[in-house]
C-alpha positions in Angstrom: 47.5 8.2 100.7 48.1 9.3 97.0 48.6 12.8 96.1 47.0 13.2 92.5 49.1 15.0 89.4 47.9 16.2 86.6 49.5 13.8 83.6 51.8 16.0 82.1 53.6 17.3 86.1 53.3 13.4 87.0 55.3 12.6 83.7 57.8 15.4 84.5 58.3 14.1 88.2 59.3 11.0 86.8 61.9 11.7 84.7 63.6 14.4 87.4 63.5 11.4 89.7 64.5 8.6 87.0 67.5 11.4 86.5 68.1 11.8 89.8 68.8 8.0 90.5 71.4 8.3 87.3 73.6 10.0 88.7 73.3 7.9 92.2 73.7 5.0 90.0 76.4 6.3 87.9 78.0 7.8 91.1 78.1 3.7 91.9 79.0 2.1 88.8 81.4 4.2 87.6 83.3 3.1 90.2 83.7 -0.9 88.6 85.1 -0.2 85.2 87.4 2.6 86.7 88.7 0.1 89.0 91.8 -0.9 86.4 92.7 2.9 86.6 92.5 3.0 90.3 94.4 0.6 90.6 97.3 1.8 88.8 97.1 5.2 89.7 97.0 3.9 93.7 99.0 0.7 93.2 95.8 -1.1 94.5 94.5 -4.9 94.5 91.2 -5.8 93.0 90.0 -6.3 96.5 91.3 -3.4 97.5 88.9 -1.5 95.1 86.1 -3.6 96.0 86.8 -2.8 99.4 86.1 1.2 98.5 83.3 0.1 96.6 82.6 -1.8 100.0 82.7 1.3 101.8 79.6 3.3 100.1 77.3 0.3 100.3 77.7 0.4 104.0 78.0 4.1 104.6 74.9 3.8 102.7 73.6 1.1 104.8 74.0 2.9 107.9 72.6 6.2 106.9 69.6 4.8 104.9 68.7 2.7 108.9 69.1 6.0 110.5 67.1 7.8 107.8 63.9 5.6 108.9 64.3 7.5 112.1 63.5 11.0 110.3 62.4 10.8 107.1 58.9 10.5 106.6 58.7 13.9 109.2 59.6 16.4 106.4 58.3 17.2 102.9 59.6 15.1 100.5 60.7 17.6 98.3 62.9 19.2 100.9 64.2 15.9 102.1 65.4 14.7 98.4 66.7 18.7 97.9 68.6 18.5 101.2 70.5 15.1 100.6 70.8 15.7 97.0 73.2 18.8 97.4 75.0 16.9 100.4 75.8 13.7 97.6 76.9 16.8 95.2 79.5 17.4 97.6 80.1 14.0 97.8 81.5 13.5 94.2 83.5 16.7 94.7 85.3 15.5 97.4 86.1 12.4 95.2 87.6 14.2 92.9 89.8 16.1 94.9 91.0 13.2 96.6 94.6 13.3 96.5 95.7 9.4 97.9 93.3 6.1 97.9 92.8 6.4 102.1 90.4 10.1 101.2 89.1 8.8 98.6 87.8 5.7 100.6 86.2 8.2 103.3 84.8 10.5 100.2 83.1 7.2 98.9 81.9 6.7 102.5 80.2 10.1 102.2 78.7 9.8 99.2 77.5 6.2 100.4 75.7 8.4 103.4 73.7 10.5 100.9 73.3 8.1 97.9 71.5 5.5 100.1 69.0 7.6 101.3 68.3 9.2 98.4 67.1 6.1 96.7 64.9 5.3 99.4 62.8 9.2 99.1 62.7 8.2 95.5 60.7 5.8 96.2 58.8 7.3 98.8 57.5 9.8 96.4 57.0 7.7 93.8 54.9 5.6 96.5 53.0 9.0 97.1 52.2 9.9 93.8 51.2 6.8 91.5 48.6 4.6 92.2 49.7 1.4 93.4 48.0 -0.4 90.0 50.6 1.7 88.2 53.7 1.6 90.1 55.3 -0.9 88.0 55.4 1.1 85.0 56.6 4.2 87.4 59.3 2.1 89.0 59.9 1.1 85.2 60.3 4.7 84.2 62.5 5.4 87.0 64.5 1.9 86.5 65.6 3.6 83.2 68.4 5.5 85.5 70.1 2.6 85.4 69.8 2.2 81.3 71.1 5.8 80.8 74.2 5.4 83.3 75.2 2.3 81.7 74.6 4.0 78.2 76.2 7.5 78.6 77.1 7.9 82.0 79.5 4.9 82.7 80.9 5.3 78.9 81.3 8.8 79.2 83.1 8.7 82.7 85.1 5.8 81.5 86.6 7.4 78.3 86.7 10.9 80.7 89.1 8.7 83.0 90.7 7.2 80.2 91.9 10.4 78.6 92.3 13.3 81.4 92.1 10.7 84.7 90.4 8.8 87.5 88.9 12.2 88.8 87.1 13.3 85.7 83.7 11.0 85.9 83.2 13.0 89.5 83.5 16.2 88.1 81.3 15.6 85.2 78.7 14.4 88.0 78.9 17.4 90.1 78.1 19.7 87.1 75.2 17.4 85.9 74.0 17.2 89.5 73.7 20.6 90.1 71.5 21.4 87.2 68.9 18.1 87.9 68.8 19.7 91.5 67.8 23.5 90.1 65.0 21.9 88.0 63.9 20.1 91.1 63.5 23.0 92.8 61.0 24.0 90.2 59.2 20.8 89.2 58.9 18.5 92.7 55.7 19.3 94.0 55.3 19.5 98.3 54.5 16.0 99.5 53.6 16.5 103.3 50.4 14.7 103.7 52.2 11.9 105.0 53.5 14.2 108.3 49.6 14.7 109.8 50.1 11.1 110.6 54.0 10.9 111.7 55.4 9.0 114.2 55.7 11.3 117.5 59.4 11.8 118.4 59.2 9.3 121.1 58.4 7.1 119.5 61.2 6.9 116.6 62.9 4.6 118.1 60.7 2.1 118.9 58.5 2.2 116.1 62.2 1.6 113.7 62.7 -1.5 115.7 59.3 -2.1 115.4 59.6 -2.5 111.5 62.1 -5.6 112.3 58.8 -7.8 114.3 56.3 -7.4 111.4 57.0 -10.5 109.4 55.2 -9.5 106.5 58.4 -6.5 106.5 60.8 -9.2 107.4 60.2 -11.2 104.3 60.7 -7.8 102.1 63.9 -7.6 103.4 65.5 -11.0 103.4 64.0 -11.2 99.6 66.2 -7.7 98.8 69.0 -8.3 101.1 69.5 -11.8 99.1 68.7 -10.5 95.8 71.3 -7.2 96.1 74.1 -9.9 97.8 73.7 -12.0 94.8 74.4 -9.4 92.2 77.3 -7.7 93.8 79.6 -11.0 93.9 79.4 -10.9 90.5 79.0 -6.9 88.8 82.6 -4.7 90.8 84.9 -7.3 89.4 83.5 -7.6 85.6 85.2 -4.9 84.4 88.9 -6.2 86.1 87.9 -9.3 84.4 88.0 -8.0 81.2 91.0 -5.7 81.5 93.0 -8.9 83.2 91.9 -11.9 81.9 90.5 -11.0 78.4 92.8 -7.9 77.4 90.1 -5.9 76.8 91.8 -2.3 76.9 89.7 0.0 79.7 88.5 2.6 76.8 86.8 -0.6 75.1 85.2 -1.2 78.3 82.9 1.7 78.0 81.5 0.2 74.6 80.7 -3.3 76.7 78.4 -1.2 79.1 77.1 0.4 76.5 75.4 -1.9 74.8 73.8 -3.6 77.5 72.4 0.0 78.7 71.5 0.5 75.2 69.2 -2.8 75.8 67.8 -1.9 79.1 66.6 1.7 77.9 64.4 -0.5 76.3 63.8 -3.4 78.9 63.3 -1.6 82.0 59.9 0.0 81.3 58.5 -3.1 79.2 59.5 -5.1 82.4 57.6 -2.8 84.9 54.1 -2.3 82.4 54.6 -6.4 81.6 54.9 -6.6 85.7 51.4 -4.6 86.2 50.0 -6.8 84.3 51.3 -10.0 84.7 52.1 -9.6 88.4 55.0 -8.8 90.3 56.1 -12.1 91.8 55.5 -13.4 88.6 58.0 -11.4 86.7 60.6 -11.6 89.3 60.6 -15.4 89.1 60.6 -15.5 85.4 63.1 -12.6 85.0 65.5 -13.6 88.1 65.7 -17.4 87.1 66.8 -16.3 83.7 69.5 -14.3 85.3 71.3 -17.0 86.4 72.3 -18.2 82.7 74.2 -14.8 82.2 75.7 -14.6 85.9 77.4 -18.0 85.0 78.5 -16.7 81.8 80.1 -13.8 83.0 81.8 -15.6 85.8 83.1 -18.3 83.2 83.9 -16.1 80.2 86.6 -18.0 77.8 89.0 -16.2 75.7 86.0 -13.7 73.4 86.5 -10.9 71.1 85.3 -7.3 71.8 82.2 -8.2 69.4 81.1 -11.1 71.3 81.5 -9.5 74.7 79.3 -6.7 73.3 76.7 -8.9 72.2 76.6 -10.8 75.3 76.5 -8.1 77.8 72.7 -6.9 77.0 71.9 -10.5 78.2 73.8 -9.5 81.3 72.4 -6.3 82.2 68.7 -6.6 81.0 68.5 -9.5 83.4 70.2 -8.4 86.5 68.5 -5.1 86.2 65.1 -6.2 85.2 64.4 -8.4 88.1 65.0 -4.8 90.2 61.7 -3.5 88.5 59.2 -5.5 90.0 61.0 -6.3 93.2 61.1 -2.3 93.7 57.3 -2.0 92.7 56.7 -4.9 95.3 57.7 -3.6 98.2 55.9 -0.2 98.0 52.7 -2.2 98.6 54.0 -4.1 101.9 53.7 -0.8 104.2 51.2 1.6 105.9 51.3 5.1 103.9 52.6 6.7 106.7 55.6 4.2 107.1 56.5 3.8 103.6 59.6 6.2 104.0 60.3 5.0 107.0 60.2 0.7 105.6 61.7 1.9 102.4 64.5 3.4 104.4 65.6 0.4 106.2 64.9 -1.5 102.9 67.5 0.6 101.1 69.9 0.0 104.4 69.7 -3.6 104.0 69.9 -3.5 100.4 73.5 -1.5 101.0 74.1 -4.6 103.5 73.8 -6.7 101.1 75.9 -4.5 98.6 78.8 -4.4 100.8 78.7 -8.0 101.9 78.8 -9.2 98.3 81.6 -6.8 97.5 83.1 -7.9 100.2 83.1 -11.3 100.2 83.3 -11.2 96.0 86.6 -9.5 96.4 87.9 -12.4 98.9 87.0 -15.3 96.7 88.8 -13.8 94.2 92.8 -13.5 93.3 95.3 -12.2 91.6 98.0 -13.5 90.1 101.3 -11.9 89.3 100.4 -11.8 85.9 97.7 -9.8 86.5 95.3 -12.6 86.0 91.7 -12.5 88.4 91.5 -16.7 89.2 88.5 -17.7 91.6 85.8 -15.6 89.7 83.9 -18.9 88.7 82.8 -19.2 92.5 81.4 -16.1 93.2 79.3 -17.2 89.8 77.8 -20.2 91.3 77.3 -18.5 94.7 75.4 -15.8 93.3 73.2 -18.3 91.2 72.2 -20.1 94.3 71.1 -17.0 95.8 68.9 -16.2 93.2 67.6 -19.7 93.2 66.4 -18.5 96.4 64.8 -15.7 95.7 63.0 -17.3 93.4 61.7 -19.1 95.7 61.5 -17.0 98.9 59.4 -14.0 96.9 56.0 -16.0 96.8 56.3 -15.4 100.8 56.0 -11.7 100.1 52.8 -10.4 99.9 51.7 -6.5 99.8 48.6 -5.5 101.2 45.9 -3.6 99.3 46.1 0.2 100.1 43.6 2.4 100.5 44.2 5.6 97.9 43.2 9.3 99.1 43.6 11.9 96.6 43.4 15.2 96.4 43.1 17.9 93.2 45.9 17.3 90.4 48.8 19.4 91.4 
């Protein structure tokens, strides 16, 4: 069940929603290379920090399960209005946060909205390209997270440097406001999916029912592993490089920056090369690859600025190119009028898996009285394995061919 847009609204929809996950994405990012700030200005551990990064992926967790309960029984275009202005507030509360204990519960809120706006992104995105096409769309999209590592993360970062903490939330809550008025303008209504909702009694059962299909149980272990692996390794980089390598946090923001710079590029060669290629194929090739630059990053000796800089594009083009075709993947493994609903719990679990690497990243780690981060080199090898595993574990999940309706370009 496809709705049909004309080229130039389909184009259009794409980018709102591609700058809609940037500042979800920045919302969640921002968070890692602020952590030396937060820290000082809350007299907080590393773990501590992870744990508030911790938070959101559950929060988001949480609400993205619930969300499979309701989502795909309104127009899409309300739905990603409705939550979208609820995550605004999100930020704002952040930034008002006057000790670390609201600020914890403000990231908890945003984590509520932010997860399930990633999963209607994906819904509509499921709705309105053809499934032949949907890697380059999840490509396009995928550039969200180029653009916040380019200028959202760098910006916040020399915001927070310069006039505080607080200042990367308020940035967010202005550029927020304005992608949400041009929503309201460009999102065409996507409600052909209600005619064939799940009555209200049977929510319930039909949600657990997404947890016996094994073809949907195989989606989820693949994402829940492959989310796990990345997040024992990506909060703690940036206290890494503060604490261990010297690296003042301003010059953090130009280490981001060039690997976004080189996923601007990646991301949408990844998804077109994974529409052609195939998806599991590209996931293998690009997640094995990964785990030369997850062990890198994990064992980084005593680099200058320079090198760091150079290296990172290795870094992020890997970690977030396998993303692309996993993404594109599993909006073939459900029935049209579940996709919300699967993509929804996928996005929970993915959070799950957020928060339990944050989590457990932050444990395996310590530090010292010198300010030193020891242990880092384990969460390294841990994440590698789990990727070994994905590696292997994605040939086991297959999408179904769907059948596309259409109707007149919109």
């Amino acid at each position: 069940m496809t709705t049909t847009l004309a080229p130039r609204r389909e184009r259009a929809v794409l980018w709102l929603l591609a700058l809609t996950q940037f500042t979800v994405i920045m919302d969640f990012m921002v968070m890692m290379p602020l952590a030396p700030q937060l820290m000082q200005a809350f007299d907080a551990s590393a773990a501590r920090v992870s744990g508030a990064v911790s938070a959101y992926a559950w929060c988001a967790g949480l609400s993205g399960l619930l969300a499979a309960t309701y989502i795909d029984r309104f127009d899409r275009k309300r739905m990603l209005l409705t939550v979208f202005l609820f995550f605004n507030l999100s930020n704002l509360a952040c930034a008002l946060a006057p000790d670390f204990h609201l600020l914890v519960l403000s990231r908890a809120f945003a984590g509520m909205t932010g997860g399930v706006l990633g999963a209607i992104v994906m819904s509509i995105i499921g709705d309105v390209i053809p499934q032949q096409r949907r890697g380059e769309a999840t490509g396009i999209v995928m550039m969200s997270f180029s653009m916040a590592a380019i200028a959202g993360v760098p910006l916040g970062v020399m915001l927070g440097a310069h006039f505080g903490w607080q200042m990367p939330f308020y940035l967010l809550v202005v550029f927020s406001m304005v992608i949400w008025f041009a929503g309201m303008r460009l999102l065409p209504s996507l409600s052909e999916h209600i005619g064939s909702a799940t009555p209200l009694s049977r929510v319930l059962p039909e949600l657990a029912g997404l947890f016996t299909v094994g073809a949907h149980l195989r989606a989820f272990l693949l994402s829940f592993v492959t989310m796990l692996s990345g997040m024992l390794v990506i909060p703690f980089i940036s206290p890494v490089l503060v604490g261990n390598l010297g690296v003042s946090p301003a010059n953090v923001s130009w280490v981001y920056m060039c690997g976004g710079l080189a996923t601007l590029f990646s991301s949408r060669l990844i998804g077109v090369w994974s529409d052609r290629a195939g998806k599991h194929r590209v996931f293998r090739c690009v997640a094995l690859f990964s785990t030369l630059p997850i062990l890198t990053v994990t064992h980084l000796p005593q680099w200058p600025l320079l090198a760091l800089m150079a290296f990172f594009p290795f870094f992020m083009v890997s970690l977030s190119g396998r993303t692309v075709p996993l993404q594109a993947l599993l909006t073939t493994i459900p029935a049209p009028h579940k996709r919300g609903a699967f993509l929804s719990a996928n996005a929970a679990l993915q959070q799950v898996g957020t928060g339990l690497g944050a989590l457990l990243g932050g444990l395996l780690i310590h530090t010292d009285a010198a300010g030193h981060i020891t242990g880092y080199g384990n969460n390294g090898l841990l994440a590698s394995c789990g990727t070994l595993f994905a590696v292997w574990w994605v040939g086991r999940v297959q999408g179904a061919p769907e059948p596309l309706a259409t109707r007149s370009p919109a």
